[in-house]
Backbone bond lengths (Angstrom), bond angles and torsions (degrees), N, CA, C in turn:
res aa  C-N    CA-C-N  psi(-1)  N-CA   C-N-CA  omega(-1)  CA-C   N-CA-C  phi
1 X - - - 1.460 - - 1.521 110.01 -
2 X 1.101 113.94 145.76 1.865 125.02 174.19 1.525 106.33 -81.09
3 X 1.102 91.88 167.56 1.618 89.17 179.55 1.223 137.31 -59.55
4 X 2.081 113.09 -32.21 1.160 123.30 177.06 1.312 119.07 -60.90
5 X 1.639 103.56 -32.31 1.752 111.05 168.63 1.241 117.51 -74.05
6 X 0.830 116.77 -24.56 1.721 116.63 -177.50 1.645 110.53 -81.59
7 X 1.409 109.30 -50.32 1.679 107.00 157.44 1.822 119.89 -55.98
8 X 1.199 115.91 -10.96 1.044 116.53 -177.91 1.709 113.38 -93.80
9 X 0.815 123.33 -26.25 1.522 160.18 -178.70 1.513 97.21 -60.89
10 X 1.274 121.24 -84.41 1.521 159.10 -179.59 1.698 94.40 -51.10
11 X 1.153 114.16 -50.07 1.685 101.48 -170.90 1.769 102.73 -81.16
12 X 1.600 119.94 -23.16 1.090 111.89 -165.02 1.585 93.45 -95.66
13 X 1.173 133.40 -10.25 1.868 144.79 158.99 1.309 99.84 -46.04
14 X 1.627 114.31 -84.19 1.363 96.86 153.62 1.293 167.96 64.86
15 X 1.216 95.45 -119.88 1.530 128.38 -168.51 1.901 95.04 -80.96
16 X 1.586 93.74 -53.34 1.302 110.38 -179.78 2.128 102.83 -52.55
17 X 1.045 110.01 -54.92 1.315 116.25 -167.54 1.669 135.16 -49.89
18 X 2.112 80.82 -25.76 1.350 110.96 -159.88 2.005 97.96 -99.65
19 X 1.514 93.42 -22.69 1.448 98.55 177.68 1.397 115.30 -69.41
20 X 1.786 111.00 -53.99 1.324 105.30 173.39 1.267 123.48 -59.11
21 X 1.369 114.56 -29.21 1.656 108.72 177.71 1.411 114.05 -60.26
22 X 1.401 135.06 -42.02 1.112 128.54 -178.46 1.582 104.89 -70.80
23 X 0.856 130.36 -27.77 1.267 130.51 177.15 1.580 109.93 -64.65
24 X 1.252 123.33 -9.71 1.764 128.85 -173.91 1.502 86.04 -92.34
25 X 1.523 136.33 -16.33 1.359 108.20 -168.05 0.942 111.79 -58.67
26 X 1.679 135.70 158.39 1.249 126.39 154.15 1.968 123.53 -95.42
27 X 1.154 99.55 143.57 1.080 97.69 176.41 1.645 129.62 -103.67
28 X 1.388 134.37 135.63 1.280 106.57 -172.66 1.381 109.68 -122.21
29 X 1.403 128.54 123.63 1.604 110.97 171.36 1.656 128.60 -86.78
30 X 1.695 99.64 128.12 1.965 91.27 -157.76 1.368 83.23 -66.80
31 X 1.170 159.83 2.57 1.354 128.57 170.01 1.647 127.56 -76.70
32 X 1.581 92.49 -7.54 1.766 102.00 151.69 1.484 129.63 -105.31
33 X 1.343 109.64 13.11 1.821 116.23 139.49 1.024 147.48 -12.79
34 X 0.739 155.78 77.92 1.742 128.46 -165.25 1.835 99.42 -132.82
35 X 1.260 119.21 -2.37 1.580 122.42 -177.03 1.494 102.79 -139.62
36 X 1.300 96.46 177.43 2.114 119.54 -178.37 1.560 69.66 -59.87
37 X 1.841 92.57 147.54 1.858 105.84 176.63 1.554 85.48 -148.14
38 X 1.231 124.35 149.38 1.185 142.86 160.38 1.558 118.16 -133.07
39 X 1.057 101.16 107.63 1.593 128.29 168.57 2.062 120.33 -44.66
40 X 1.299 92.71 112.65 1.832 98.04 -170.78 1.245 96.33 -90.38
41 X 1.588 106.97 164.08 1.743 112.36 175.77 1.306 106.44 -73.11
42 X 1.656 109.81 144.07 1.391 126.34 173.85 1.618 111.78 93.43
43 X 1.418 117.10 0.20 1.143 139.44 -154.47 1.907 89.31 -96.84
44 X 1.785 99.92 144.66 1.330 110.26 -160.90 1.713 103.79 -114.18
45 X 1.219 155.85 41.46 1.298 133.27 -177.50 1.457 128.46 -85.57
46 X 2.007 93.96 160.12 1.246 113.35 -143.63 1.397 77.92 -163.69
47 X 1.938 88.47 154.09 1.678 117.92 -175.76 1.400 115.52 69.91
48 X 1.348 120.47 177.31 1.181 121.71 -154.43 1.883 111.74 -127.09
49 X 1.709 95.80 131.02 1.285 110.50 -154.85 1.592 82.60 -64.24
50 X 1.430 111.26 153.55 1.645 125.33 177.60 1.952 109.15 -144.79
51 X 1.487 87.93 33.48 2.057 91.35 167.04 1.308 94.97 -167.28
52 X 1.354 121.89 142.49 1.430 143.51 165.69 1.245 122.47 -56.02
53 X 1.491 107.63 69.65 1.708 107.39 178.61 1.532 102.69 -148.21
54 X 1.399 103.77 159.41 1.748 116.22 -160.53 1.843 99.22 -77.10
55 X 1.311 102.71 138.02 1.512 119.42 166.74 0.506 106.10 -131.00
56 X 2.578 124.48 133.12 0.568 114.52 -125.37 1.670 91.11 -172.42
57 X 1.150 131.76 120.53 1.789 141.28 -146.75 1.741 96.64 -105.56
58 X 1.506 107.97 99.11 1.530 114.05 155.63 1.379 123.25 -21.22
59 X 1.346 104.49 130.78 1.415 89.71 -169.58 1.736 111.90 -85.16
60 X 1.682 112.69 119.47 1.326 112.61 161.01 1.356 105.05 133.10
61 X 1.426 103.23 2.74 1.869 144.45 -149.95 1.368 96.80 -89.60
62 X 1.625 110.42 126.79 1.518 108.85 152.52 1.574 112.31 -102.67
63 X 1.070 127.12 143.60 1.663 150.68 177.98 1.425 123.02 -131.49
64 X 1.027 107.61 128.23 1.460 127.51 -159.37 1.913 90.18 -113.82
65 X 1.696 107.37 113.85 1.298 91.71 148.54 1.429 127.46 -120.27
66 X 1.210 106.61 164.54 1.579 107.63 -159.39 1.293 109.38 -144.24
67 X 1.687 105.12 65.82 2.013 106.35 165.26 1.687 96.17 105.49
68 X 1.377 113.12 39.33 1.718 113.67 -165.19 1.251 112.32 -102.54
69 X 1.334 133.02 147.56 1.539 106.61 -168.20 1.593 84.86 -153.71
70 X 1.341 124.19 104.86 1.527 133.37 151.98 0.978 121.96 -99.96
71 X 1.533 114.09 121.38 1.455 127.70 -167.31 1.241 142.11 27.30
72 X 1.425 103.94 42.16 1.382 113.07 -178.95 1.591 138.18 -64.77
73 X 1.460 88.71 -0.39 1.412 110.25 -169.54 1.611 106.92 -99.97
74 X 1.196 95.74 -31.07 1.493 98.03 165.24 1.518 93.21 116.51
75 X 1.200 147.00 -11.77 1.044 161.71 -149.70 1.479 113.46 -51.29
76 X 1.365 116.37 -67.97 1.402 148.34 -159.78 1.846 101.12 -72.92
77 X 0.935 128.28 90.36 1.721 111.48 -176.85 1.505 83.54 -130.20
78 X 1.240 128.86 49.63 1.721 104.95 154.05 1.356 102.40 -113.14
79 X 1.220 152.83 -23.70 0.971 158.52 -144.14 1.910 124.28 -109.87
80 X 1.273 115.19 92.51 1.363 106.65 -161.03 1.347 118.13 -97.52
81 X 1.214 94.96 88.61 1.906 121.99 175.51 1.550 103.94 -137.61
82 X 1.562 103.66 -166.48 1.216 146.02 167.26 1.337 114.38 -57.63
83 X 1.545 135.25 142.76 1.647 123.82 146.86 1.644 94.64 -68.18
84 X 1.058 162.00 2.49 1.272 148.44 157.13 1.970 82.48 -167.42
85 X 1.705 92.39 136.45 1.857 106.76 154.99 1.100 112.64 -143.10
86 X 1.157 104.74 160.93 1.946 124.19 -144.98 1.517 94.47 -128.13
87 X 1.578 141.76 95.93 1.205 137.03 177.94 1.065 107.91 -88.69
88 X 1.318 125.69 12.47 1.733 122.02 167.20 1.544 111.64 -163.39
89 X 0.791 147.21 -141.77 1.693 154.96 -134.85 1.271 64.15 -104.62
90 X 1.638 118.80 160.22 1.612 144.01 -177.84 1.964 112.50 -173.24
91 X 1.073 126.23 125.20 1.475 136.73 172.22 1.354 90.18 -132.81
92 X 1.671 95.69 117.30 1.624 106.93 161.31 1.603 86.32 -120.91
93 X 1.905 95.94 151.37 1.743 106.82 -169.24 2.083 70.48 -119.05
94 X 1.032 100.66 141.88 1.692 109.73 155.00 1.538 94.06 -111.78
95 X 1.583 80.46 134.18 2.016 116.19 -176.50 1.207 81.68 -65.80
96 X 1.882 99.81 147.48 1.560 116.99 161.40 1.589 120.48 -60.24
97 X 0.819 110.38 133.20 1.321 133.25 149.88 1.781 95.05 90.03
98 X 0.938 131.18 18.18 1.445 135.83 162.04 1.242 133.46 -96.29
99 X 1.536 128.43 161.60 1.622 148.52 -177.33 1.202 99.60 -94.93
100 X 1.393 117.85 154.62 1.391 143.93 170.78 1.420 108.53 -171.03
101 X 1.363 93.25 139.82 1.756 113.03 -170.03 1.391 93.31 -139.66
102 X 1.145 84.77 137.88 1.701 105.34 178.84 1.451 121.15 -130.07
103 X 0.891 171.75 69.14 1.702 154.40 149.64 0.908 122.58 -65.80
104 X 1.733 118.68 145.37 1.457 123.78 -168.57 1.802 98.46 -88.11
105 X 1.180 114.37 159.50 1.297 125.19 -179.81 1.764 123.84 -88.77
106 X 1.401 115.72 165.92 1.798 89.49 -171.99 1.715 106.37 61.65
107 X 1.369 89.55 169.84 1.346 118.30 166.87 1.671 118.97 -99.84
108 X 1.570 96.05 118.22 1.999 91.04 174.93 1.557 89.02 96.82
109 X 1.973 130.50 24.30 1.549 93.88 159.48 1.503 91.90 -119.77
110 X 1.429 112.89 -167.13 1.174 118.47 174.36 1.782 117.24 -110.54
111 X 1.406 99.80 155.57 1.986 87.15 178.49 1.351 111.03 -66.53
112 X 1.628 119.46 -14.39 1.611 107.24 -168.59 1.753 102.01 -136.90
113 X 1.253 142.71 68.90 1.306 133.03 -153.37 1.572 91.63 -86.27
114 X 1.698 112.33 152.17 1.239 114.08 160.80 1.907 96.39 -126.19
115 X 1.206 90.72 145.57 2.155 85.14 177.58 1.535 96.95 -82.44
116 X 1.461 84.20 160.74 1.741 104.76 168.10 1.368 117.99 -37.98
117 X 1.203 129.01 151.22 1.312 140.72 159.80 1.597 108.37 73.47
118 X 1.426 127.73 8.88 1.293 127.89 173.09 1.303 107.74 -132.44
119 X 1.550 123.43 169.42 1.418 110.56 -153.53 1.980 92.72 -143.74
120 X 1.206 105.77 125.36 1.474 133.77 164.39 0.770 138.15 -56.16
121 X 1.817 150.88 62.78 1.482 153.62 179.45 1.354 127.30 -71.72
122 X 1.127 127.87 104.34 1.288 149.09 164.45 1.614 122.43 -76.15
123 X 1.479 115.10 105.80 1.581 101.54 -175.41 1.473 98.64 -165.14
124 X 1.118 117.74 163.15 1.560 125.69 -142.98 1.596 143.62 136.99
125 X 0.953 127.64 154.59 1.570 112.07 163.14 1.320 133.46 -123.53
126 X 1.671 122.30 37.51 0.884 147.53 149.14 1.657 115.89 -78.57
127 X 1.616 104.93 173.20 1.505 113.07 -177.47 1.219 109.33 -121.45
128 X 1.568 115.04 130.08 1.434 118.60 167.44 1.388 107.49 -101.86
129 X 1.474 120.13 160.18 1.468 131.30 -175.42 2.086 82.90 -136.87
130 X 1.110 117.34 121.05 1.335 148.69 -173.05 1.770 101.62 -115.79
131 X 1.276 112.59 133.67 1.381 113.32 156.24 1.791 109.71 -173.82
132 X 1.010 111.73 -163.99 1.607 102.90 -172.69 1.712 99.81 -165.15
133 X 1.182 131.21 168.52 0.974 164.44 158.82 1.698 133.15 -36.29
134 X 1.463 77.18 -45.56 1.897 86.87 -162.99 1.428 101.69 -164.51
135 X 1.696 131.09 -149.74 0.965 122.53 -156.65 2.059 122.35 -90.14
136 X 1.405 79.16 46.46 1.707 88.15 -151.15 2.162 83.01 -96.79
137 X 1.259 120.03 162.80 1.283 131.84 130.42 1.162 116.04 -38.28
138 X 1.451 121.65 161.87 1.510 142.27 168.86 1.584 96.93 -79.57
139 X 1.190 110.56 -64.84 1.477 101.09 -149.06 1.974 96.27 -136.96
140 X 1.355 117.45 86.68 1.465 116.62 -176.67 1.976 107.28 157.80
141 X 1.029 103.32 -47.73 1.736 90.55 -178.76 1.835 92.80 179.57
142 X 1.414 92.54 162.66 1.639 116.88 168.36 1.320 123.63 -90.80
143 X 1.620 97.23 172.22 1.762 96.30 -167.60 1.314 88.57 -90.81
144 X 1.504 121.64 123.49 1.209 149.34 -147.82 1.429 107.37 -104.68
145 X 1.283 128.75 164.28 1.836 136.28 179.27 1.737 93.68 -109.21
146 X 1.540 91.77 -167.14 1.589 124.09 -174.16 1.603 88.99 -62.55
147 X 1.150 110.49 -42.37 1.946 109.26 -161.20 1.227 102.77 -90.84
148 X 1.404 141.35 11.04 1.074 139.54 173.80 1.289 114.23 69.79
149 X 1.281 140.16 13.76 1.579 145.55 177.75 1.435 107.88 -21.04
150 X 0.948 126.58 -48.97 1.494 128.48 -155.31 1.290 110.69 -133.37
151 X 1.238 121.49 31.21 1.696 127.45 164.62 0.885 98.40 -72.97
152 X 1.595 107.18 151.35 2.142 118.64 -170.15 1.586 91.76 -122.58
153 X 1.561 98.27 158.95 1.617 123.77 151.48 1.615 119.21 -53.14
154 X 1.796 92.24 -148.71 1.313 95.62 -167.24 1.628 97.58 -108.27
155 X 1.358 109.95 172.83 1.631 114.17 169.90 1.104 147.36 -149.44
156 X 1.263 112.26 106.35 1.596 113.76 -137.14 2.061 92.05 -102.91
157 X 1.764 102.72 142.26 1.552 89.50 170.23 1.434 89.98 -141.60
158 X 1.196 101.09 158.57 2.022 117.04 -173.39 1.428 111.68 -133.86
159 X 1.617 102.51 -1.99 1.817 102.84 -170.28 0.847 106.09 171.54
160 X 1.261 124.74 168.17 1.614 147.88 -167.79 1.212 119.66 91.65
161 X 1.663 123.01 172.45 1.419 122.85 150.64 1.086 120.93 -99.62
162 X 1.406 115.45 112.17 1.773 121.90 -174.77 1.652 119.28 -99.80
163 X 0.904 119.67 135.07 1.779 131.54 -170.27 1.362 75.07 -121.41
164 X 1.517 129.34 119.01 1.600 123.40 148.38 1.594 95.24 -133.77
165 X 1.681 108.64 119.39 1.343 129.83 178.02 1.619 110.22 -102.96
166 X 1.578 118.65 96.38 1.474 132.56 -169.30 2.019 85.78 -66.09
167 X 1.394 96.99 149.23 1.512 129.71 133.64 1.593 128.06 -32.91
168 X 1.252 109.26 149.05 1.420 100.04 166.28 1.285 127.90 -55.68
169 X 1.087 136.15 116.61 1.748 135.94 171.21 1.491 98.65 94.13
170 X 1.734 112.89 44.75 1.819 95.14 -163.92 1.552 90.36 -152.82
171 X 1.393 134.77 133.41 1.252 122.33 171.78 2.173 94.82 -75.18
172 X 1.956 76.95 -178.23 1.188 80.82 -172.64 1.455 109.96 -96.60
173 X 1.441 145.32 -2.97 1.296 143.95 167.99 1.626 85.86 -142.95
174 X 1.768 103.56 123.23 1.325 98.32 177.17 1.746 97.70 144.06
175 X 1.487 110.00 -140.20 1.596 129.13 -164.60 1.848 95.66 -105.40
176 X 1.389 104.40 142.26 1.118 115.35 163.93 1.625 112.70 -81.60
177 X 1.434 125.15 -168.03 1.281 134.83 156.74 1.037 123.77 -33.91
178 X 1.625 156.48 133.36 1.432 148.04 -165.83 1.245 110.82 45.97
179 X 1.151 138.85 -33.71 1.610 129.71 -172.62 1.351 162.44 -68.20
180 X 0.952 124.53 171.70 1.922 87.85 -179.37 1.521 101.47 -142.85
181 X 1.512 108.97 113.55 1.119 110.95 169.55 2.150 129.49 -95.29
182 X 1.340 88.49 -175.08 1.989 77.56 -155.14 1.804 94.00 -77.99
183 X 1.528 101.03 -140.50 1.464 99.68 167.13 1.818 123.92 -90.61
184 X 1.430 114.89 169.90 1.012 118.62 172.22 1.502 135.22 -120.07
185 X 0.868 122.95 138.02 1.636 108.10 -164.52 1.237 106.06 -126.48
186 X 1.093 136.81 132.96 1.772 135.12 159.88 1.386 103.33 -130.16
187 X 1.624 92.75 130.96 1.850 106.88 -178.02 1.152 98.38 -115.97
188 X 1.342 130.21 -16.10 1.140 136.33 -164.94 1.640 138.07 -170.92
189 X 1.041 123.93 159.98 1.656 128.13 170.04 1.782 103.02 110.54
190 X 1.431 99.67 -148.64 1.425 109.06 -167.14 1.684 102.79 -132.59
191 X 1.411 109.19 123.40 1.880 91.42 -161.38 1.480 87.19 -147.33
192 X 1.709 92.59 129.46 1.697 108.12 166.71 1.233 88.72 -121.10
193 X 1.430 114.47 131.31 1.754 128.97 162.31 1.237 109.02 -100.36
194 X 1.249 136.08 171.46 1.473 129.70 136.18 1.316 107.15 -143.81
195 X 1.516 130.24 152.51 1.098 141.14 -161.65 1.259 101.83 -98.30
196 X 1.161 146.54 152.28 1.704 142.66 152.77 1.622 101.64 -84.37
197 X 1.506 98.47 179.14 1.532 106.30 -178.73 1.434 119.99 0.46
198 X 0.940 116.00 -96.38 1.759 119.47 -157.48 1.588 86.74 -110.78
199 X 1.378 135.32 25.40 1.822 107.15 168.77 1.388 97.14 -116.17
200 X 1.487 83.90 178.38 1.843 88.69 -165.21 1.475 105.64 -92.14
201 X 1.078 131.94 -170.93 1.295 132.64 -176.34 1.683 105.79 -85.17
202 X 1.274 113.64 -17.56 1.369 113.17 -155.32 1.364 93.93 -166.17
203 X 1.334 114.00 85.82 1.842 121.89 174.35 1.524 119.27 144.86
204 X 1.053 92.62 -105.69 2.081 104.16 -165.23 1.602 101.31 -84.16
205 X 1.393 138.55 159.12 0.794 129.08 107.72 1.623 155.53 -53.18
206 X 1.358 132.35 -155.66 1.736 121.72 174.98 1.308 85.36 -93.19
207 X 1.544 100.50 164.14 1.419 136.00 175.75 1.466 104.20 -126.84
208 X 1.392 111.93 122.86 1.278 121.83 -171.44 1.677 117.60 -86.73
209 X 1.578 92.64 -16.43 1.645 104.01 -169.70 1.565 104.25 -166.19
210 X 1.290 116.11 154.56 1.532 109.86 163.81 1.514 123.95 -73.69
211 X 1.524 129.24 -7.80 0.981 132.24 150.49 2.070 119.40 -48.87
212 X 1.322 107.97 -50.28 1.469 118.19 -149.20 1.776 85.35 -129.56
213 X 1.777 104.05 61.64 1.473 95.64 171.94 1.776 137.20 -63.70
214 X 1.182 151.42 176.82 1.503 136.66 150.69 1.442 93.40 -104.02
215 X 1.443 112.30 124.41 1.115 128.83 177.72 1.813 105.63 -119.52
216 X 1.563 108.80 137.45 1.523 121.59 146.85 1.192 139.33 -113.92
217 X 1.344 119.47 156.37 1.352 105.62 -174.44 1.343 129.59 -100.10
218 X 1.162 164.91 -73.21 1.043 158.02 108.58 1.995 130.40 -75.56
219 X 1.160 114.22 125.24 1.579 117.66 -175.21 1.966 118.99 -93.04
220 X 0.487 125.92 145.67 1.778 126.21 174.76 1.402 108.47 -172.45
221 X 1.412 109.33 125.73 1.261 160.91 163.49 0.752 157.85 -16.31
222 X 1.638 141.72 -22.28 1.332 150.31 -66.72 1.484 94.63 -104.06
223 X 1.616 107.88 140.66 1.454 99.02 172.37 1.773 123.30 -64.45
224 X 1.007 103.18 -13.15 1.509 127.75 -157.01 1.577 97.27 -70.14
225 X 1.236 97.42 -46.48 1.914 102.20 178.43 1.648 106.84 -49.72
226 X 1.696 85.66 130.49 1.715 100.23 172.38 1.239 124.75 -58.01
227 X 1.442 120.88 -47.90 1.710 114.09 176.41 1.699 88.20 -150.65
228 X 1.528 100.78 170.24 1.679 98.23 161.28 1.668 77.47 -172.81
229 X 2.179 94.77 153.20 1.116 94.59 -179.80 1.741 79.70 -150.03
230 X 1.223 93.03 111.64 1.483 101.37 162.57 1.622 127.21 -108.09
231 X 1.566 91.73 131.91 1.922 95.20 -164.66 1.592 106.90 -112.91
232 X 1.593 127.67 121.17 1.125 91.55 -179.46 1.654 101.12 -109.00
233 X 1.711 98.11 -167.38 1.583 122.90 -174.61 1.742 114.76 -31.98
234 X 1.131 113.36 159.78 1.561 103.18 174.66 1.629 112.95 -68.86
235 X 1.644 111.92 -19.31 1.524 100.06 -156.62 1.739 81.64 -125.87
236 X 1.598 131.00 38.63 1.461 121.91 178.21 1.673 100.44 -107.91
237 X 1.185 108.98 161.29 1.789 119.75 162.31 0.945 123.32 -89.13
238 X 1.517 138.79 3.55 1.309 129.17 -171.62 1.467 101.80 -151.88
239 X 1.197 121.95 131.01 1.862 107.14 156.70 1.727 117.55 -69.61
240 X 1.704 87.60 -39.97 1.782 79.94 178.87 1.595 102.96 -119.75
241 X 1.335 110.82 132.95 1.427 103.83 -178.67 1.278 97.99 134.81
């Protein structure tokens, strides 16, 4: 063979190589759930969770969701977690051209928690719809105690269309009630937040006292993002911030 065939060979090897690999993903449907599930990297879910139990992103894990819907109905309130939490580094890609609904469970969690000191990537071209319960954020941390239970990381987004509807006393991407979440980053996608009561659309939650502040950490911007409209609480000062 000449070279053009032999490069031709090699690119169509490939193509072939790259097909079967995606084909090893696994996929899981939460509607065959029935226990605590934690999500592995490369891992695909889809359908809609139908029992009150915590789901929950390996830490270091990418997850792809594709058409997933946990408790969006509000249904599930025995269970005091996350609609999905991330106890360490987490990249969820939302599949093109798909829905996802999320709500956190209980009162005071969030639909997407990441813990302190690890940081949350969002990217994709699908749409998530985020919301929660109570005084938690949509998509970053819960309305938190004296011990900080539910202080969040950082949160990085590069894509998608995001609807994240905060809690009372909770922005809508960011810190719940009392809490303090890390920084936030958006490079990208299409993002409506809204803040509840006193949080901003895009940052801190309320602070009930100077003891048990809502703290954020740093926010940036990206010009690159397609639209964003951040709304905050009726009784907050800032939409973003």
């Amino acid at each position: 063979m000449n070279y053009t065939m032999i490069k031709r060979f090699y690119i169509l090897l490939l193509a072939i190589v790259a097909s079967v690999g995606m084909s090893w993903a696994t996929t899981t449907d939460l509607a065959s759930i029935t226990s605590d599930y934690t999500a592995q990297d490369g891992e695909i879910l889809t359908g809609t969770l139908g029992v009150n139990v915590k789901i929950s992103i390996a830490p270091g894990a990418t997850v792809t969701l594709n058409g997933v819907d946990i408790n969006s109905s509000g249904t599930w309130t025995g269970g005091d977690y996350a609609g999905i939490t991330c106890p360490g580094n987490a990249t969820i890609i939302l599949a093109d051209g798909t829905v996802n609904r999320i709500k956190g469970f209980l009162n005071g969690n969030s639909a997407i928690h990441i813990k302190p000191n690890y940081t949350l990537t969002i990217e994709g071209d699908g749409t998530l719809y985020a919301s929660t319960q109570g005084g938690a954020a949509a998509i970053g941390c819960g309305y938190s105690d004296s011990g900080g239970s539910r202080n969040g990381g950082n949160i990085v987004i590069n894509g998608g269309t995001i609807y994240a509807n905060g809690g009372s006393l909770a922005a809508g991407i960011g810190g719940g009630g009392r809490a303090t979440i890390g920084n936030i980053t958006i490079n990208g996608g299409i993002i409506y937040a809204v803040g509840g009561g006193t949080g901003a659309g895009i940052g801190g939650g309320q602070s009930k006292s100077n003891s048990w502040k809502s703290i954020c950490g740093n926010i940036t911007i990206s010009s690159n993002v397609k639209y964003l409209k951040a709304t905050k609480g009726s009784g907050a000062a800032h939409s973003i911030g």
